[in-house]
N, C-alpha and C positions, 0 to 999 in steps of 0.2 A: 533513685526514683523509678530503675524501671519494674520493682519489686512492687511498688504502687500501680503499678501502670499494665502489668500483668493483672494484679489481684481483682482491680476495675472491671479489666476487659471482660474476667474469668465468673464475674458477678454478674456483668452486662447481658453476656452471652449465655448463661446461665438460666438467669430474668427472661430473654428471651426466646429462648428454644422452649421453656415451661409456655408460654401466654402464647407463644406463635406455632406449635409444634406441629400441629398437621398443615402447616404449611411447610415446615421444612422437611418432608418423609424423605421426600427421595436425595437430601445429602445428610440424613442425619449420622450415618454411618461418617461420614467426612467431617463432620461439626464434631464428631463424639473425639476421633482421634486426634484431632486437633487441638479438641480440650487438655484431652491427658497429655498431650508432647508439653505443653505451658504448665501445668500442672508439676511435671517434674521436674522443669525447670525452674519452677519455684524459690524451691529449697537452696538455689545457689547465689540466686540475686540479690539475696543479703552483703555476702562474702562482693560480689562483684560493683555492687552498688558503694561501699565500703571503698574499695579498692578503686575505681577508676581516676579520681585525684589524683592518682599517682602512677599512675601506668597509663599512656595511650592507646597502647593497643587495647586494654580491657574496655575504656570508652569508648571506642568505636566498636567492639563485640556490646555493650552494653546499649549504644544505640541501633544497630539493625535490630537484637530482642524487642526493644521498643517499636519500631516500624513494623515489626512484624504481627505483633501482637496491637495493632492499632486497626494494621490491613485485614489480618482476619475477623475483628470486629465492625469493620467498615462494610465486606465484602456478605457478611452472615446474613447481616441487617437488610441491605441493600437488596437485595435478593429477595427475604423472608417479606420483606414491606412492598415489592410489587406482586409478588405474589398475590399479596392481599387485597392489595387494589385492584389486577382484574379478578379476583374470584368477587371482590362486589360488586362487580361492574356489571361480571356475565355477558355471556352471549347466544344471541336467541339467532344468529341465520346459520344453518348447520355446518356448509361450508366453509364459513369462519371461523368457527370452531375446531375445524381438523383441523385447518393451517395454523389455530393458536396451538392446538396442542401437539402439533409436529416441531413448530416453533420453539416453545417451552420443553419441550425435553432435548433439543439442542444445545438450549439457555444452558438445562439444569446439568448436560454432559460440561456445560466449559464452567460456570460455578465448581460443580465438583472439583475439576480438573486446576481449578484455580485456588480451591481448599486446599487441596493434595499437594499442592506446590509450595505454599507458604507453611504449610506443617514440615513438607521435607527441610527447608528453609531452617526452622525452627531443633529439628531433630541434629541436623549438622551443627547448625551453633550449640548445640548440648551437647555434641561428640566431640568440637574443640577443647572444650572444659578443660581437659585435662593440661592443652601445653597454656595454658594460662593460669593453671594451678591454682584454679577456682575451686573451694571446697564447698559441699554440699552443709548449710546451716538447717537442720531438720524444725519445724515447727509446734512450738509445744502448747499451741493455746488451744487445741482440743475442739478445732470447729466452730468456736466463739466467731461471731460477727465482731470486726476490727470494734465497733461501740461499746461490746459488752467488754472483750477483753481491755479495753480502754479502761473500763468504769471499775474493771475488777482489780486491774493494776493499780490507780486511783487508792481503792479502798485500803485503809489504813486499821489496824486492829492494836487493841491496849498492849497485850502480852508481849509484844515484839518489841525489844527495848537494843537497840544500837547501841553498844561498849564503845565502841573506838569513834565518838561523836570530834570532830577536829573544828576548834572555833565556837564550841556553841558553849561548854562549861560555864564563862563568864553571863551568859544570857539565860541560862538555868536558875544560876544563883540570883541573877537581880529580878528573874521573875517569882521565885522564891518568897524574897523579901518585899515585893510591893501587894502580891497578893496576901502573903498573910498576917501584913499590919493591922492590926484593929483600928486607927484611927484612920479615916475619912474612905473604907474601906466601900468596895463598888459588887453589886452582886451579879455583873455583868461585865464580862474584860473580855478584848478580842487579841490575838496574833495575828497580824497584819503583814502580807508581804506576797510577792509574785510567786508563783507555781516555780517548784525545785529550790527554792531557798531554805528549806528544814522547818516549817511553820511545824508538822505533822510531828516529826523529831521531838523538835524544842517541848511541843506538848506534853508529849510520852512521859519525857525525861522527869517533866514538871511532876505527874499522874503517878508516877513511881518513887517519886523524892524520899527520902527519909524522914523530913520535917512534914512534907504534906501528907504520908499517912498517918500520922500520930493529931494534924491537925483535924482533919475530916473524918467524919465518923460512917463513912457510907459514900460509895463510886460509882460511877456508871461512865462511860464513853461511849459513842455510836457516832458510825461515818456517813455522813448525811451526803448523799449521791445528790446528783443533779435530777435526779427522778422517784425525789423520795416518796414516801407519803404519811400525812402529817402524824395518824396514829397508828403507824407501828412505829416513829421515833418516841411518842410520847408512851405506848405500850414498854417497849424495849429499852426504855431506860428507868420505866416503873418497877418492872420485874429486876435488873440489877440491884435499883437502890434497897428492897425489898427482901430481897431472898425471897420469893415468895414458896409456900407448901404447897404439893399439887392443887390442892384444895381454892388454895386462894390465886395462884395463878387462873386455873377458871373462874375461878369468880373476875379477873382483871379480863379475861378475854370478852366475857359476855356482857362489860362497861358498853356503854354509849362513847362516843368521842367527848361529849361533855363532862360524863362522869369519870372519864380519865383523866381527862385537863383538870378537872376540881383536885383530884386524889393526887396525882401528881403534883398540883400547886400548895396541897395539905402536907405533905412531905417533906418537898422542898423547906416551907417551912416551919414546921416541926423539929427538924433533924438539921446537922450539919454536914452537908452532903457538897461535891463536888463534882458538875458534869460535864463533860467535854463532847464539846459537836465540833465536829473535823470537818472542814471543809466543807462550809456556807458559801455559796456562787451569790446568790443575789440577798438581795435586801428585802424580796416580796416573800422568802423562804422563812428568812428571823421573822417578818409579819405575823406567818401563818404557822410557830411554835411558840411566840412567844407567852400567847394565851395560859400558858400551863407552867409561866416562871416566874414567880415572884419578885418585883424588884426593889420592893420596902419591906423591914422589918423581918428579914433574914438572915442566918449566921451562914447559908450556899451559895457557894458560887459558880455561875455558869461560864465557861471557857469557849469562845469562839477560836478557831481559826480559819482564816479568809484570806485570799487573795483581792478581793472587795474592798475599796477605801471605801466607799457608801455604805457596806452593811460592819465596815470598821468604825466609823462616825457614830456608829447606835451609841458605842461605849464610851462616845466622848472624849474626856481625857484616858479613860484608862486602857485606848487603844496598841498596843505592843508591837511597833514597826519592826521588820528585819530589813536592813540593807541589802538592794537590789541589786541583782549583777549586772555587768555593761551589759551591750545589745549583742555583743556577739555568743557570751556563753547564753544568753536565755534563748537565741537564735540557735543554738546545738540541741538545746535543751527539747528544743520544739522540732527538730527534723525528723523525728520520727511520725508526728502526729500532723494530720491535714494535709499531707507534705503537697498536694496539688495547690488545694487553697493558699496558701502564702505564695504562691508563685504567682497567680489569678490577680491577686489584687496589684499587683504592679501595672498592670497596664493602665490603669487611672492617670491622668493628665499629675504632673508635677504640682503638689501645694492644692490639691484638690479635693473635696469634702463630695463623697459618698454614700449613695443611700443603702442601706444595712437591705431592705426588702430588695433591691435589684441584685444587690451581689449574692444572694441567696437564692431568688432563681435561676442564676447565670450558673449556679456549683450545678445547682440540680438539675439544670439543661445539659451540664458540660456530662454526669453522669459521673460527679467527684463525690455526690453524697448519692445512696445509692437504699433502693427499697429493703436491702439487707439488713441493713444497719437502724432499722426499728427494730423497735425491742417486742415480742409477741404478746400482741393481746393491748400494749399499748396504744393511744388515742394521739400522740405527737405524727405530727408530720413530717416530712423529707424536710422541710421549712425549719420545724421545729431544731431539727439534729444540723442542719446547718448555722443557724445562728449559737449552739451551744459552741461549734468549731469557733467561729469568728470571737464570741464571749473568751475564749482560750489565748486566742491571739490579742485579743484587747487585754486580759490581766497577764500577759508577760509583754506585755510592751512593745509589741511590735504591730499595734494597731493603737492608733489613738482616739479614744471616744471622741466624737463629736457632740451632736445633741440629744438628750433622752426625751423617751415618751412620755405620755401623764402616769403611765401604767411602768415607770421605770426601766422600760425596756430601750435599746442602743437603737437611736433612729438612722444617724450618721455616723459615719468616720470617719479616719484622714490617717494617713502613714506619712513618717519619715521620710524624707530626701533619704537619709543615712539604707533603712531601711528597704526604700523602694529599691534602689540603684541594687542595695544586695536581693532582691526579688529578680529584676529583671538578669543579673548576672547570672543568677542560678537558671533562669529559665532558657535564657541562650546559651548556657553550657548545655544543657539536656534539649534545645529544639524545642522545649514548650512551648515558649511564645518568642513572636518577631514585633518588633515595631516598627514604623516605617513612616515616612514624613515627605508630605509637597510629591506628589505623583504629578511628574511632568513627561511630557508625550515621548514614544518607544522607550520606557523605561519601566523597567519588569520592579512589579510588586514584592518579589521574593528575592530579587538581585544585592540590596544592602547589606545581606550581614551573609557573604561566604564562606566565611568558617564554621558557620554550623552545621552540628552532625546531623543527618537523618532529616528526615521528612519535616517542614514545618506545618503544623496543626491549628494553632492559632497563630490569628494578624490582627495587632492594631494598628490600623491607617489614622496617621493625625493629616491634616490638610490645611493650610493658609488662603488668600483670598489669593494668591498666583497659580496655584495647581491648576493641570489643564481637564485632569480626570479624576473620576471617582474613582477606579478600582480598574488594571487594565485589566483588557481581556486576552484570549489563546494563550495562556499560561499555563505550562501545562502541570505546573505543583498546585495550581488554583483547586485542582480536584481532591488534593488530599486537607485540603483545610476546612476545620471542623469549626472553626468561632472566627467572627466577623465584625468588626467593630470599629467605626467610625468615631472620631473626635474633631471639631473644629469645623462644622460643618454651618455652624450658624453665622460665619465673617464668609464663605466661602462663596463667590459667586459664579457660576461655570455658564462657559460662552455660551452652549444652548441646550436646554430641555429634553433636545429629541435623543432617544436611546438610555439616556442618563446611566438607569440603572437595568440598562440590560446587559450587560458583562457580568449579574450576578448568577447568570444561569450555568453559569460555568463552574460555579462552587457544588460539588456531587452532592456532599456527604455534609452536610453542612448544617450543625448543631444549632451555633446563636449565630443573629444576623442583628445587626444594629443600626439603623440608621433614622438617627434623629435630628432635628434642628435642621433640614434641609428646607429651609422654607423661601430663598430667596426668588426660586422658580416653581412652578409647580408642574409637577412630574406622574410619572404612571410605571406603577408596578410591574413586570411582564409578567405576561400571562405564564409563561415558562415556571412561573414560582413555583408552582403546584409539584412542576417534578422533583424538587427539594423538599421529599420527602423525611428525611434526616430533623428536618424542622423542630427541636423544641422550643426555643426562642424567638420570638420575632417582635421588633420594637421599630414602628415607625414612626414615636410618638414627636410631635410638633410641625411632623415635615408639610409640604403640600403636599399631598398623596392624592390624584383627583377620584383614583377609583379602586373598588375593593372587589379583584379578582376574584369571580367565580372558582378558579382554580385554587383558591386558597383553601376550599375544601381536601383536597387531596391529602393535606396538611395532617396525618391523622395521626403524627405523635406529638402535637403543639402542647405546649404546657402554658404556655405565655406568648400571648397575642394584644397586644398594646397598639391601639388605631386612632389614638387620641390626636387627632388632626386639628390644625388649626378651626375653631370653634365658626366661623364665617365659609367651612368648607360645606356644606350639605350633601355627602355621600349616600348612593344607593345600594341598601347590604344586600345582597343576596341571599335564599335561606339555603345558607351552607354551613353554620359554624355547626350545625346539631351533626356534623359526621367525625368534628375537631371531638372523640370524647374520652380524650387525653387531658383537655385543658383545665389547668387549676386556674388561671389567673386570666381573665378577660375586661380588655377596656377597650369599649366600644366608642365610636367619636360622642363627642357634644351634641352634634346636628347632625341626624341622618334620616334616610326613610326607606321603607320599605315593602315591598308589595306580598301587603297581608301580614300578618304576625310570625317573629323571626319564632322558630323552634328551640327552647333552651332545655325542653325538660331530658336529655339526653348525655350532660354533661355533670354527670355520678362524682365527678373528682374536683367541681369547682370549688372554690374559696374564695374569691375574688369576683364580682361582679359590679360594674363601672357602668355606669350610663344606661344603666335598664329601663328603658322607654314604657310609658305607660298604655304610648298608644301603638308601637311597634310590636311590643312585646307582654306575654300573654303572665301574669301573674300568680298563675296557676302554675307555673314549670318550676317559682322558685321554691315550693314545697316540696318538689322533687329532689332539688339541691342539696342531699342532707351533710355535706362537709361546708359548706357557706359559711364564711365567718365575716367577708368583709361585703355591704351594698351601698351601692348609691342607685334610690331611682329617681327619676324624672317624671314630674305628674304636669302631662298634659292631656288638658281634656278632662270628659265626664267618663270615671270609671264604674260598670256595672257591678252588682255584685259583689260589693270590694268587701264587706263584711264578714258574708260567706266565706271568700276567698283565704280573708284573714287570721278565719276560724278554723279553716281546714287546714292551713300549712303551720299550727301554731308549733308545733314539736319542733321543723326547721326554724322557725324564726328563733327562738329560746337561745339557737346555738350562734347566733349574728353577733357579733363582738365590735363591730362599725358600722353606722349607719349614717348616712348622706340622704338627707330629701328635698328634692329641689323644684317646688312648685313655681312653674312656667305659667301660670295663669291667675287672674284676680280669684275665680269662682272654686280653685282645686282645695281651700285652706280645712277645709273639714274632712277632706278625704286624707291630706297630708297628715294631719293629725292623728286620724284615725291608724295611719300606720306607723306611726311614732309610739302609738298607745299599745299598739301588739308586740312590740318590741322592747319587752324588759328588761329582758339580761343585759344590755349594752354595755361598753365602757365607754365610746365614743360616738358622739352624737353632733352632726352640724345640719341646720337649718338653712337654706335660702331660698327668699321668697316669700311672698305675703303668708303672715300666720300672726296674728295682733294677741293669739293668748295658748299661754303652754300649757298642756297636759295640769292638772289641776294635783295628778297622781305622781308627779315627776320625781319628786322627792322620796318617793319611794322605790326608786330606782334604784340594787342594792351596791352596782360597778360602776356605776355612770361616774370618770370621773375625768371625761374630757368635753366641755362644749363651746362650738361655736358656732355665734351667730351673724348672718348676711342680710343686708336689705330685708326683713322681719316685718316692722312695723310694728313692734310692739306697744300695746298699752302701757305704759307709765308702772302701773301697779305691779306689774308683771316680773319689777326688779325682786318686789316679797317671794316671790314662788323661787328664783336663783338664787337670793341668797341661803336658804333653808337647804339647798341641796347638800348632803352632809357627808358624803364623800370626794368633792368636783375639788381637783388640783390643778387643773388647766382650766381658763374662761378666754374667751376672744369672744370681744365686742367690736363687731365693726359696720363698717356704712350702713347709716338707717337698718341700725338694729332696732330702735326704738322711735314714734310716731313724730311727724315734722315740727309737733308742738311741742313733744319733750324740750324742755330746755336745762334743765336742772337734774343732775345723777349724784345718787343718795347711798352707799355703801351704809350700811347703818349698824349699831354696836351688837355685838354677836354673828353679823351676816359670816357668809364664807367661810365657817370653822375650818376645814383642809387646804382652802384654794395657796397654792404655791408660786402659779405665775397665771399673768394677768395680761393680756395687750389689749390696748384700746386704741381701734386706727379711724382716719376716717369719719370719725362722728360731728361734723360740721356743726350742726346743729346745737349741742350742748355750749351755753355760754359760763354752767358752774354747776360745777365738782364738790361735793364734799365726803370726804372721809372720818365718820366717827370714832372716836378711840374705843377699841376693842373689836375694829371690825378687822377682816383679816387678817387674825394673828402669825397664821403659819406664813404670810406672803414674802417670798424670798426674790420673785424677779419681775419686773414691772416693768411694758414697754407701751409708750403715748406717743404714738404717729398721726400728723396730720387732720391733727383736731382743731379746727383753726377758729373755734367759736372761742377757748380757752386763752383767757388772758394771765391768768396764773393757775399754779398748780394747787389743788387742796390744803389746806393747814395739817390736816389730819395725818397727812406723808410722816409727818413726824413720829406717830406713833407704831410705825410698822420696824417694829427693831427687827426683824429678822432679816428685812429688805437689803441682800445682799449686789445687786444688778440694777440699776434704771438706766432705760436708755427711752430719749427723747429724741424725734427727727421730725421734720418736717411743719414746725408749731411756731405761731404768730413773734415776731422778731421781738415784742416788749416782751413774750413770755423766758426766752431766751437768756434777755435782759436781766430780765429780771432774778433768776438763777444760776447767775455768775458768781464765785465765790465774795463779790464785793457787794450784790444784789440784794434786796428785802426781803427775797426767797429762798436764800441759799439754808438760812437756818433750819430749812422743811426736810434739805436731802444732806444734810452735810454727814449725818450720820453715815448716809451707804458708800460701801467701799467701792464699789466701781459705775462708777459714772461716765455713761457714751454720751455723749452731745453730738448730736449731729447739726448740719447745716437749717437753718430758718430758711421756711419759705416765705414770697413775699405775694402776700394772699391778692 
């Protein structure tokens, strides 16, 4: 790992002497040869990384490289980033000024002096080499970003046909014989199976058969990357089937997309032709080619192979599984790739489900995925290229999906015991990470596990309701740890408030800090934060927190700032966050205020924005915002201008992909609307708050395909305009979604063509349900909480054959009753295979 952990630092520091450089002039002579001593010790920490399992001694030379190449990343930063702060600080009385700059070039003599050491440091353990018999392994990927050369490794080509295949011959022949049956023959089949199992192989072998060229009159194959795009797969497998003549090759370039898809799907069936798409990731991919494949009245047939049970399901039965290896070879299989990431997610609490969006900023704060590693000229984010890592780890099984989105993408996870325990062993062999447990008084935070080599970098603290402290303090390895993370904070109740968290000013360098759930006391930030300037992370979401440090501005590489305070807290912001203009991801409390309108249009890199105040905050900044994908804002009050407003930032708005509006007052319901109506592109959409009629245009929404609704008050009618929605696979109906006089909810035949899952919580009011036959066909999960007007469930249940999930909690004890397998209801759900019954309340 320390060949990962050089490559980081060498990208880190890289990254940063480009965007910081005339702050670092006077060591850059020191920065430069520093680079190149790590640089050529590169080429060895293959061989050493390889080898320290079995040699001690090379482990211990393997861990100071590491230490070293952490400190001079630690040290470069550190430096370069107060630098920066006082040159915006400035100094206007002259005299202070001399002292600052007789000051500063003493700094910058012991900085230097402090480079020059950990390089000597560094040059020494490269002159050991030799009695450790460490060979130099040279690098052949040619300056590729580790992604591209990922993708290019990945890429799989026709011509390359493996001879000496061991194990797969019998799985060639039976793929053979069920593809080219004529009877009950499929124009769609997929190869199913985890990354390194021969999916790509077994293909080939297929694509080259003897019997399948004599059957197929015409070939193509193309390896569908994780960053395709949709017409040059459909171009590039036009042109194979084709032969095209110069002539009509341009005439194919100068198609439309449309007119490609038509020609392409004119081919396909015309001809008997065979195509292979290698290596499908998701299911929204097959979405967006299958437009141009035929799947009636064809003699072609298209070949999937996937790592994907979900976009293996397309094919139904004619899906083609390969048998999985245990967890340990697909655990080998994967050491080379993400090697930080698989380590990271161990720290999660034992049997604990994970949100995909946190462990994604936590890579990108730690500086595990890195601005290198986009692709140039592409539109993906450091976000985007982390969750493709985590997708990797989830199809070889060392992540296990939790819940998905409306839009199919991984919301949660959850790992292995089996799994985690080999995460955490590997990470306390290499000092990645420490965990530590019940911090009781004079007991050092870093004292637990002595036999780790090298510096520890990250700490998770788990804590019980007996610990006497947070975090101690005068520690003096506190200064080399970069991530911070608390667990068990929400049973925890500590003797007193005063100080709490001021021990945390002792962490220097200190990336993520995590402290959530602290809410049984409430407590105060120190002011000290500010000098933790290392800062990308900071999460104090649930805690009391009474007040939000002015010094949090200093904060000026924050990527993710989460202030989500208990909602009863009323915090004064200060306008500081517009100097944060690093921050992607911002969530501001529930309740706060602040004197005059906070500053936001400063923050070029957001995507995230949480609680944007209607009357704190100036809506004019978020046209500024042009990377914004996710908002929520808060309408309180009479907003001026909102039209204009709406008109001017509509280019940003287009690009919003979530949207939250949560109208705080009876009179805001036409301004809310108003901005639900500028926001078309959406995929997900939730309302709270009086709004009695939707958008009239809604259905014409061409992504929308998540909504839910809160305390609404809708009009009755209003069910016609949701159901016509013809994309929405996600609906949540809950509390006074609909007017107190509602009493009767109407699903009616045709309604919901896509909807998938349904929860209905909370709706008191509703004394009957019915479901018509033919209304939500596609419905596969259905969940009725605490509707306690309902005394039985719809008749209509019966007709949802797809309905693979119901889970029922919190509902009138006859209704209960009455859907017990012995019940007069049972006939409605007997069909669905998994049935949650939860406890009856007793209203």
């Amino acid at each position: 790992m320390a060949e990962a952990v050089v490559s980081l630092v060498l990208e880190s520091v890289r990254e940063f002497t480009i965007q910081e450089a005339k702050f670092l002039s006077g060591v850059s002579h020191q920065v430069e040869v520093a680079q190149n001593e790590l640089q050529l010790m590169q080429g060895f920490l293959k061989d050493a990384d390889a080898r320290q399992g079995q040699d001690e001694t090379v482990r211990i030379w393997v861990a100071k490289i590491r230490d070293a190449a952490y400190d001079l990343e630690d040290v470069i930063q550190t430096y370069g980033l107060k630098v920066v702060s006082k040159k915006k600080r400035g100094l206007k009385n002259v005299l202070k000024r001399f002292a600052c700059i007789f000051k500063e070039g003493v700094h910058l003599h012991q900085i230097g002096a402090e480079i020059e050491n950990i390089t000597t440091k560094i040059s020494a353990l490269r002159s050991s080499l030799q009695s450790y018999n460490i060979k130099e392994i040279r690098d052949s990927s040619g300056g590729e970003s580790s992604l591209q050369l990922h993708e290019r490794l990945r890429r799989s080509y026709s011509h390359v046909v493996e001879r000496d295949v061991v194990g797969l011959e019998s799985n060639v022949e039976d793929l053979v014989m069920h593809l080219l049956k004529d009877e009950n023959r499929h124009p769609v089949v997929s190869i199913w199976g985890m990354g390194g199992l021969g999916k790509t192989t077994l293909a080939r072998k297929f694509y080259h058969h003897k019997k399948v060229r004599q059957h197929f009159h015409s070939f193509a194959w193309v390896c569908v990357s994780q960053r395709f795009q949709v017409r040059n797969v459909w171009e590039g497998i036009l042109i194979e089937l084709i032969s095209p003549t110069k002539e009509k090759r341009q005439e194919v370039k100068d198609m439309t997309d449309v007119e490609i898809a038509k020609e392409l799907f004119r081919v396909l069936q015309k001809m008997k032709c065979l195509v292979i798409l290698d290596d499908i990731w998701r299911i929204e991919t097959w979405n967006l080619l299958k437009a141009a494949f035929p799947d009636v009245e064809t003699e072609s047939t298209i070949l999937l192979t996937t790592r994907n049970q979900a976009v293996a399901s397309l094919a139904k039965r004619n899906a083609y599984p390969l048998q999985p290896l245990n967890e340990m070879e697909s655990w080998e299989l994967f050491e080379k790739k993400a090697i930080h990431a698989r380590a990271e997610i161990g720290h999660y609490p034992e049997d604990s489900e994970f949100l995909v969006s946190e462990l994604t900023k936590l890579w990108v704060a730690e500086g595990l995925i890195s601005l290198g590693q986009q692709r140039h000229g592409s539109r993906e984010t450091i976000e985007d290229i982390a969750r493709d890592y985590l997708s990797e780890l989830v199809e070889r099984c060392l992540v296990q999906e939790g819940r998905s989105g409306s839009t199919r993408t991984i919301k949660s996870c959850r790992i292995h015991d089996l799994v985690r325990d080999m995460c955490l062993l590997k990470a306390k062999d290499e000092s990645f990470l420490q965990m530590n447990y019940s911090l009781q008084e004079n007991t050092s935070s870093m004292a637990a596990e002595a036999t780790q080599l090298g510096k520890i970098r990250r700490l998770a603290i788990y804590l019980d309701k007996n610990a006497n402290m947070l975090v101690s303090s005068r520690n003096e390895t506190n200064s080399h740890v970069r991530s911070l993370l608390f667990f068990g904070l929400i049973e925890w109740i500590p003797k007193s408030e005063k100080g709490l968290l001021s021990p945390l000013k002792d962490f220097k360098v200190l990336r993520v800090l995590k402290v959530e759930d602290l809410w049984t006391r409430r407590v105060e930030l120190p002011s000290e934060i500010g000098n933790m300037v290392h800062l990308r992370f900071l999460s104090v979401r649930r805690s009391k927190i009474k007040t939000f440090p002015p010094s949090l501005g200093s904060l000026v590489c924050l990527q993710t700032l989460d202030f989500r305070v208990p909602a009863y807290i009323n915090i004064v912001i200060p306008n500081v966050i517009m100097k944060m203009k690093q921050l992607r991801h911002l969530y501001l409390p529930r309740n706060y205020r602040a004197k005059g309108k906070l500053k936001l249009s400063t923050l070029g890199h957001l995507q995230t924005l949480h609680n944007l105040s209607s009357e704190y905050c100036d809506l004019k900044d978020v046209g500024r915002l042009t990377n914004l994908r996710k908002l929520k804002i808060r309408v309180l009050g009479s907003l001026q201008n909102l039209e204009e407003i709406l008109k001017s930032t509509g280019s940003t708005l287009n690009r919003i992909r979530s949207l939250i509006v949560k109208n705080d007052t009876n009179s805001g319901e036409e301004q809310a609307m108003q901005i639900v109506s500028s926001y078309r592109g959406i995929y997900k959409l939730k309302l709270d708050g009086p709004i009695t009629e939707l958008p009239k245009e809604l259905h014409n929404y061409p992504n929308l395909t998540k909504l839910v609704l809160w305390s609404c008050g809708l009009k009755e009618d209003q069910m016609g305009i949701l159901e016509k929605l013809p994309n929405l696979t996600t609906l949540r109906l809950g509390y006074k979604t609909f007017r107190k006089n509602t009493k009767i909810l109407v699903f009616s035949k045709g309604g919901f063509p896509s909807l998938e899952f349904l929860h209905v919580y909370g709706m008191s009011q509703i004394t009957e349900w019915r479901v018509e036959e033919g209304a939500m066909p596609r419905l596969c999960r259905l969940n009725i909480t605490y509707c306690s007007g309902l005394t039985t469930l719809p008749d209509g249940l019966r007709y949802l054959t797809n309905l693979r999930k119901l889970t029922i909690r919190g509902m009138r004890r006859e209704l209960h009753r009455r859907i017990e397998e012995d019940g007069e209801d049972f006939y409605k759900i007997q069909h669905v295979p998994s049935l949650v019954i939860g406890e009856p309340d007793d209203f």
